[in-house]
C-alpha positions, 0 to 999 in steps of 0.5 A: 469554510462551511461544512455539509451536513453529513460532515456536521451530522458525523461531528454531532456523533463524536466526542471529544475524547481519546476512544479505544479502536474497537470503539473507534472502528465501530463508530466509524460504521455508524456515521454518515456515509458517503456516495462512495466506499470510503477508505479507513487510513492509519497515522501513527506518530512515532517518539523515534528519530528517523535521521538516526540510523537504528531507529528507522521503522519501515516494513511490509505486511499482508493485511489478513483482509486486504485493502479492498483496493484491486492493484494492478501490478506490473512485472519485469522478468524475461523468460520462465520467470515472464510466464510464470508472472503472466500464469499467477495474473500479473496485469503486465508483464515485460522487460525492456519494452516495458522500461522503454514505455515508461522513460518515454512515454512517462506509462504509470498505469499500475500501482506496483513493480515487481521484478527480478534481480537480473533486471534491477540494471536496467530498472534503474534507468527509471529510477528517477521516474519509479523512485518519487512514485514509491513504485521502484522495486526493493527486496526489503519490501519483496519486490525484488525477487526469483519469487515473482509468483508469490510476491504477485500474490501477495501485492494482490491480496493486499499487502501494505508498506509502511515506512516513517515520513520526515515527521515521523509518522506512519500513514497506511490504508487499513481497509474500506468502512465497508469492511466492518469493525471486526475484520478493521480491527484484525488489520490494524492489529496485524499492523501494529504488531509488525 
């Protein structure tokens, strides 16, 4: 396969070395940019086995810049809990009729779910649906919870789940090559240290 010349003028830039992440990030801005604000991703290969319970990695964490990526988040909460949702800019809000769009009529507009534990039984009709998606909520990752305000504000300011795949690696969004290699470098060292 041929590569395009941007491809071809960002290799001619790097070396075939290990760089250090400021290095790395800084070069990074320097190549070839694409029509589009590209995404900064991290993949981190863990000497862990993630069959063995004690060693499982997965956790969240708010980016102190973000993603650059807007998320809209849909919660599932009734009463004072709906409007507090609606109030903190949850982009929908519902119960029933919201589960009842998503069994049947397969709704998958949104990028998290966050819902309150009295609704966790009847969540758990589109588990099969929400669940391959990543989207099913869990109070490990705080989307389950009495807080809906916060856990709003925090998938809105760009907060990030990682977890270990079957191989054992980490893969998470940092941010866009927008950023620059500063605010880069502040994400990917928040991530690392959680």
């Amino acid at each position: 396969m041929k590569n395009s010349k941007r491809m071809n003028e960002a290799k001619a830039q790097v070396e075939s070395r290990v760089y250090d992440i400021e290095e790395a990030l800084e070069l990074m801005a320097k190549l070839p940019k694409a029509k589009f604000d590209e995404s900064v991703e991290l993949h981190v290969k863990l000497g862990v086995d993630s069959k063995q319970a004690d060693q499982q990695v997965r956790g969240t964490i708010v980016l102190p810049h973000g993603t650059g990526k807007s998320k809209k988040v849909l919660v599932l909460a009734k009463g004072d809990k709906a409007a507090a949702a609606e109030a903190a800019g949850a982009d929908y809000v519902g119960d029933d009729d919201m589960i009842a769009k998503i069994a049947n009529e397969g709704w998958l507009d949104f990028d998290a779910v966050v819902a309150t534990p009295d609704m966790m039984p009847i969540v758990g009709r589109v588990a099969k649906i929400l669940g391959p998606k990543g989207l099913m909520p869990n109070p490990k990752s705080g989307t389950v919870t009495t807080n809906v305000v916060k856990a709003i504000a925090d998938v809105k300011a760009g907060k990030v789940e990682y977890r270990l795949d079957k191989n054992n690696i980490i893969h998470v969004m940092i941010g866009k090559v927008s950023f620059g290699a500063e605010k880069l470098t502040e994400n990917f060292n928040t991530l690392m240290e959680a």
